[in-house]
C-alpha positions as CSV (number, residue, x, y, z in Angstrom):
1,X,196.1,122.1,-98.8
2,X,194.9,121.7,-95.1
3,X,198.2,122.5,-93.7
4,X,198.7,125.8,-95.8
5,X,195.0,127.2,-95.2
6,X,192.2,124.7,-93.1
7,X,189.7,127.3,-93.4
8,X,189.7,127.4,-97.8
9,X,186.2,127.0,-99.0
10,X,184.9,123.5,-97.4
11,X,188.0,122.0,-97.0
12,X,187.6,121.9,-93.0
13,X,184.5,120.1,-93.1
14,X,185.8,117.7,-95.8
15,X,188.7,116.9,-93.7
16,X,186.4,116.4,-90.9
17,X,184.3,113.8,-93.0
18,X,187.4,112.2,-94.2
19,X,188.6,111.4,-90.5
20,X,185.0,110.6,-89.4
21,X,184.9,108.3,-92.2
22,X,188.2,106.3,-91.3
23,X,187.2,105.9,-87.8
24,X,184.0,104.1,-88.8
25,X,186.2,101.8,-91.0
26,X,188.4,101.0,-87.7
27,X,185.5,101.2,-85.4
28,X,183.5,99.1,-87.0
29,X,185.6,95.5,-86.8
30,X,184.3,92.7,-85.6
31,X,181.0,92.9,-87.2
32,X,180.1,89.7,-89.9
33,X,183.4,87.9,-89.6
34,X,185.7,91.4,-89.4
35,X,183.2,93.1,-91.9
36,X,183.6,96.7,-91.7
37,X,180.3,98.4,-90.3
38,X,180.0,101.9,-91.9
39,X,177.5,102.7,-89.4
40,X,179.5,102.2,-85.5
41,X,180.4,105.4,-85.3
42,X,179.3,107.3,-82.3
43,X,178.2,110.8,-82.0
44,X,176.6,113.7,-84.8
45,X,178.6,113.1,-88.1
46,X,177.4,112.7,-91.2
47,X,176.5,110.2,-93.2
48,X,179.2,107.7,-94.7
49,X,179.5,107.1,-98.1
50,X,180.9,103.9,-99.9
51,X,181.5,104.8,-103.5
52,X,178.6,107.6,-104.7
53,X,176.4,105.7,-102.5
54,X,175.3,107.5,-98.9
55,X,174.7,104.9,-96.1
56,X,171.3,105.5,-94.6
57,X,170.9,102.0,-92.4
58,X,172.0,98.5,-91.8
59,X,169.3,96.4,-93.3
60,X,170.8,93.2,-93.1
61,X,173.3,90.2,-92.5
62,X,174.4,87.3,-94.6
63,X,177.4,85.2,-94.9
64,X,179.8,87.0,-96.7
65,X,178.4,90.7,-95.6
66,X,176.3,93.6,-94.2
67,X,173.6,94.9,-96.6
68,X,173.3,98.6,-96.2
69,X,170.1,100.8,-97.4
70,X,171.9,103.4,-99.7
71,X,171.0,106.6,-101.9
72,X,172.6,107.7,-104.8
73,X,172.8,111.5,-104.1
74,X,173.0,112.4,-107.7
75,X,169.8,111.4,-108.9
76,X,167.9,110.7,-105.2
77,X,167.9,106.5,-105.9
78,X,167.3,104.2,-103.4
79,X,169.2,101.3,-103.4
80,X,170.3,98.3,-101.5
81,X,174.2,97.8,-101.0
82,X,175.9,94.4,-100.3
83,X,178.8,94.3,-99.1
84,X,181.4,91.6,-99.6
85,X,184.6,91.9,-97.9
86,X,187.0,90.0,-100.1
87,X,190.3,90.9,-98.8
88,X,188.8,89.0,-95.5
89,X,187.9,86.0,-97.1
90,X,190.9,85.3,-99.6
91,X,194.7,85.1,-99.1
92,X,196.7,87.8,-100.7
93,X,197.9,85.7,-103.6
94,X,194.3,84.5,-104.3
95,X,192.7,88.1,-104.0
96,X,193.5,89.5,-107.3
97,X,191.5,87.0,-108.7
98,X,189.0,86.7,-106.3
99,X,188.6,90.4,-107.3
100,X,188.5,89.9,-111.2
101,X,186.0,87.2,-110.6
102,X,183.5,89.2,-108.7
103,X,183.8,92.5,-111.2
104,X,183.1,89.7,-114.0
105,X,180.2,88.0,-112.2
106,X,179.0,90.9,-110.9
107,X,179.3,92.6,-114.9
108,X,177.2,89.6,-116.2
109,X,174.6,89.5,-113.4
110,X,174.0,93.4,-114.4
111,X,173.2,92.6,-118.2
112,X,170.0,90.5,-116.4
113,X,166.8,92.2,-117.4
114,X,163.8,90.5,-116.9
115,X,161.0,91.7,-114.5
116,X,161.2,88.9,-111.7
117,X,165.0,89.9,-111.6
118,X,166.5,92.4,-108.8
119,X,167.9,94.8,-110.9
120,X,172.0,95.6,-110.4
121,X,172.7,99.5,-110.7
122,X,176.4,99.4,-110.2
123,X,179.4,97.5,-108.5
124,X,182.7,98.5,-107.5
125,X,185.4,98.5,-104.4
126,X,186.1,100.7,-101.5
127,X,187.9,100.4,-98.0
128,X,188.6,96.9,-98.8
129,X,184.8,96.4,-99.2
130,X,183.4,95.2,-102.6
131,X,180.1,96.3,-103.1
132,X,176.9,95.6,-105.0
133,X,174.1,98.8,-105.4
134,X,170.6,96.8,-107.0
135,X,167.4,97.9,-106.2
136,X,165.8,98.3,-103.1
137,X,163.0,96.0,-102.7
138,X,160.0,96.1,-101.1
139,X,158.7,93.1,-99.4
140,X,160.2,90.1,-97.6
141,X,162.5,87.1,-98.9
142,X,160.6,83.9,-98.8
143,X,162.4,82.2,-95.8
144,X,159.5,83.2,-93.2
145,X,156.9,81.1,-95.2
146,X,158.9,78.1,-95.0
147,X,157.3,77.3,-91.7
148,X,154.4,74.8,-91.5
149,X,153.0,77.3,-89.6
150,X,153.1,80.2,-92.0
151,X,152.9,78.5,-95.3
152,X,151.1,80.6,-98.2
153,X,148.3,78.8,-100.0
154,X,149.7,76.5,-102.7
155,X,148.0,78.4,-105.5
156,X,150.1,81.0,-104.3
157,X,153.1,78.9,-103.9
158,X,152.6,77.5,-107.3
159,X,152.3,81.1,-109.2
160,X,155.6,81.9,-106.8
161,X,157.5,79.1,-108.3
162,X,156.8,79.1,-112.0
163,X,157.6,83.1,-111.9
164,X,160.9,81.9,-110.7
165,X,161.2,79.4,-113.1
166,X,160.5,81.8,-115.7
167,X,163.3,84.3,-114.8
168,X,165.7,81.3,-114.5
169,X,164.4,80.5,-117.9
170,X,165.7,83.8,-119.1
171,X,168.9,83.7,-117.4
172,X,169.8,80.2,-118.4
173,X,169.4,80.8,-122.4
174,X,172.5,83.3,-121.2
175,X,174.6,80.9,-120.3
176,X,173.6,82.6,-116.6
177,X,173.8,79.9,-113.4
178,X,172.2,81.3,-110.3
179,X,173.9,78.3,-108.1
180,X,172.4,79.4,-104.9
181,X,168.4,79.0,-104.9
182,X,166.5,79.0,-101.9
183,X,164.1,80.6,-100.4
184,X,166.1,83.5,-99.0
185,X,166.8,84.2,-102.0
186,X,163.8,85.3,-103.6
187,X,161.5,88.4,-102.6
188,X,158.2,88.1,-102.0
189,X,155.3,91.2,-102.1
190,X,152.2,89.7,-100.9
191,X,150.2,92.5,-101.9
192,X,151.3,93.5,-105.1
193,X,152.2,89.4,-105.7
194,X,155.9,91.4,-107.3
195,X,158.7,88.6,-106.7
196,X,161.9,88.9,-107.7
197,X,165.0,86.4,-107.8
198,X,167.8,88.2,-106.0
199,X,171.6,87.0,-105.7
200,X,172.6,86.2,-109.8
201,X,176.6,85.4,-109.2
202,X,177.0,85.8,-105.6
203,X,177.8,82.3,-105.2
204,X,180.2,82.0,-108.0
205,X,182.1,85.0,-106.5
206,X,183.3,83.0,-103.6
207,X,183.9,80.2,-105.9
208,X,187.0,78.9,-104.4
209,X,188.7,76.5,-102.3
210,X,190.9,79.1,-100.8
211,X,189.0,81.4,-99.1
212,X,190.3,82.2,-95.3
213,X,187.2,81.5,-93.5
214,X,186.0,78.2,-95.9
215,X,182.7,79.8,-97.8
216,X,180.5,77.1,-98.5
217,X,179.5,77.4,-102.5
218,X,175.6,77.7,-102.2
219,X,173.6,76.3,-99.6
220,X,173.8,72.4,-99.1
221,X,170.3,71.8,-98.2
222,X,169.1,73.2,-101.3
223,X,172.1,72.3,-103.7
224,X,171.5,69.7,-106.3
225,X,173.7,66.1,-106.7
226,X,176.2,67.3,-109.4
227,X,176.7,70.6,-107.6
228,X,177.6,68.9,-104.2
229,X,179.8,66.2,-106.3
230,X,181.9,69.1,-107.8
231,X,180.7,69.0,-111.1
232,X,180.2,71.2,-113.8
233,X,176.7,72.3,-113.4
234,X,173.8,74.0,-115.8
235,X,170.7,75.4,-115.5
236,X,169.1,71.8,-114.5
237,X,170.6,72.6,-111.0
238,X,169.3,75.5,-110.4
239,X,165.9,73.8,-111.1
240,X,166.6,71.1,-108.6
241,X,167.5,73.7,-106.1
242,X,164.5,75.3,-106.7
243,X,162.2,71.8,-106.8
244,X,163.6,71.7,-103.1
245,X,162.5,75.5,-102.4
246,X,159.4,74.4,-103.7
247,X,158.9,71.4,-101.4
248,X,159.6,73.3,-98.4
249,X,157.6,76.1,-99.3
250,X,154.2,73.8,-99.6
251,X,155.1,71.3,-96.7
252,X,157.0,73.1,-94.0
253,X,160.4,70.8,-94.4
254,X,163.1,70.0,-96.7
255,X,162.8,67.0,-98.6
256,X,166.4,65.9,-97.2
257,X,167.2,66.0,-94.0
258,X,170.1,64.6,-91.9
259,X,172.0,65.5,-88.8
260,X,175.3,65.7,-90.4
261,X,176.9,67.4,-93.4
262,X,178.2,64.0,-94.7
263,X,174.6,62.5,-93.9
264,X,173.1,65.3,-95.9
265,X,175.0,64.7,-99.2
266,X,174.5,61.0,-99.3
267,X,171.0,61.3,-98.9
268,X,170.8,64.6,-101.9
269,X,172.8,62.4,-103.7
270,X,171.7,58.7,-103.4
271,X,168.5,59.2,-101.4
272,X,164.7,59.4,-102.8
273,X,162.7,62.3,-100.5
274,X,159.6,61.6,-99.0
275,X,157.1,61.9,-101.6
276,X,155.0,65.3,-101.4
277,X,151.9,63.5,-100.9
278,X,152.1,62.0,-97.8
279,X,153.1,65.1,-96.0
280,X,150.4,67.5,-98.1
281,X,147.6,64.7,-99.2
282,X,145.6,67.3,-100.0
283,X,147.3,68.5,-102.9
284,X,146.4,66.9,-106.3
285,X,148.7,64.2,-107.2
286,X,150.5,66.0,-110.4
287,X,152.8,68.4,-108.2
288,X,153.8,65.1,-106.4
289,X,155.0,64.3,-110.0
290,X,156.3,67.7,-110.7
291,X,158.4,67.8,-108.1
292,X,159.7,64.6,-108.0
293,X,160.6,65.4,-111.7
294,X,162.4,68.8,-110.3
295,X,164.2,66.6,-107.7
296,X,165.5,63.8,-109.8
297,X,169.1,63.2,-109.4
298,X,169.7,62.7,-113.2
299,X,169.9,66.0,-115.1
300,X,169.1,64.6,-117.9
301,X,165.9,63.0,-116.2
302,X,164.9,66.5,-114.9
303,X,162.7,69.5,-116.4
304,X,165.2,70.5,-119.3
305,X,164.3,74.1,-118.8
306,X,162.2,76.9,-116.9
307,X,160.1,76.9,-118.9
308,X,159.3,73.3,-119.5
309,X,159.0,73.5,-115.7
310,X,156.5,77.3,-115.2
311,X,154.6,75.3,-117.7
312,X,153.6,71.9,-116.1
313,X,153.4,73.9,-112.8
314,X,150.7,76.0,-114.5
315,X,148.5,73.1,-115.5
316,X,149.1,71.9,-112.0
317,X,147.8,74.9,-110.3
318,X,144.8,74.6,-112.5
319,X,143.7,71.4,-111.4
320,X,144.2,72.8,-108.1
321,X,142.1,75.8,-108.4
322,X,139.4,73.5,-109.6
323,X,139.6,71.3,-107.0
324,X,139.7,74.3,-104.7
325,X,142.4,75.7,-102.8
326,X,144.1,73.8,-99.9
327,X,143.1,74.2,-96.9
């Protein structure tokens, strides 16, 4: 059409868009491990779109992708858009089903509906980006309070935590595994107190053995003994992982620490942590008991459920308030 008349209707500024658009793709290399940038384009053009979505900003990095701040055009909705570059990260034979597995994951993660849950709009696949539109949250993830400089007070903490177990609750009686809690991943408001438990799937996506660049399957400080062994895990991991998010969150440091990978995972997996109380003495002696519950290397010796676990760290943060709040 643009060869017989360039000047029909819009068609001249829709070619222009389309090339402006493909030179952001090539521009854009070298970004998160060869991610595409959508925004490295230089001069006036418009806005890029992935999908529906129109790219306003870059508002973030992880390790499989960028996260964009989007808008839907169509209805004026603000969303966050990860973007996970699969054809990067897996050979061409393993692609395919690198691909099925994330529309599945990403499918099941979208069925979630439970208020402390980041809610999943759509998914789908351009310019050898796969992408996940969820709402756009206000606040910050958790990671900046992990600090023991910039701790939140422990009833705070406490209320965090069993919130989180509560949405894991919900996910778990669907068969649903986060496999990938930590602080990072959950949201915190601290003026509205919203949180919200982000990333359902993510890990499973990369799931594999044969990815290009050797995607770790959750993070290993924070991953429980059964995950790290290779086993087939439940919702009792998860509820380690979060026992350790917990810890850190109300000390300032992980309960395991090593200075090797191989160090790390003997100690996770063989290794009692130091108990709660002698680095926060001030805290009343049943959420040294909780959490050593959370972090027990026996499943079966754990909290069976979230909400076995939101409940005894409810009647914890009651004795707490009456003892008054940490200093």
């Amino acid at each position: 059409m643009a060869e017989y008349d360039l000047d029909y209707k819009d068609l001249r500024q829709r070619v222009k868009r389309s090339q402006n658009l493909e030179e952001t793709l090539v521009l854009g290399r070298g970004g998160v491990r060869g991610v595409p940038n959508l925004l490295s384009t230089e001069g006036d053009v418009q806005k890029p779109m992935l999908g529906r979505y129109e790219i306003e900003k870059e508002i973030g990095k992880g390790a499989m992708g960028v996260v964009y701040l989007g808008r839907d055009p169509k209805i004026n909705r603000v969303v966050a858009i990860k973007t996970i570059p699969l054809s990067e990260e897996f050979e061409d034979e393993d692609l395919s089903e690198a691909k099925e597995r994330f529309f599945r994951e990403a499918e099941t993660a979208g069925r979630l509906n439970h208020p402390n849950i980041v809610t999943i709009f759509d998914v789908g696949e351009e310019h050898d980006l796969a992408y996940i539109a969820m709402e756009f949250l206000e606040g910050d993830h958790l990671n900046r309070n992990t600090k023991a400089d910039n701790l939140l007070p422990a009833t705070e903490v406490l209320d965090i935590i069993a919130r989180t177990a509560d949405a894991l609750h919900y996910a778990h009686k669907q068969n649903i595994v986060h496999r990938d809690i930590k602080p990072a991943n959950i949201m915190y408001e601290p003026v509205s107190k919203s949180i919200k438990v982000t990333d359902f799937g993510i890990a499973r996506i990369t799931d594999s053995s044969k990815t290009k660049t050797g995607i770790v399957l959750g993070t290993p400080s924070y991953m429980s003994p059964e995950q790290l062994g290779g086993k087939q895990v439940d919702g009792r991991s998860d509820l380690f992982s979060l026992g350790v998010t917990c810890y850190q969150l109300l000390s300032g440091q992980l309960p395991f620490q090593a200075d090797s990978m191989g160090s790390l995972m003997f100690k996770i997996a063989n290794e009692a942590p130091t108990p709660l109380d002698l680095v926060r003495p001030d805290l009343p002696s049943c959420l040294n008991t909780v959490i050593s519950k959370m972090l027990t290397k026996d499943p079966d010796q754990r909290f069976q459920t979230g909400e076995e676990l939101a409940n005894e760290l409810r009647r914890c943060a009651t004795v707490l308030e009456s003892d008054g709040e940490a200093a």
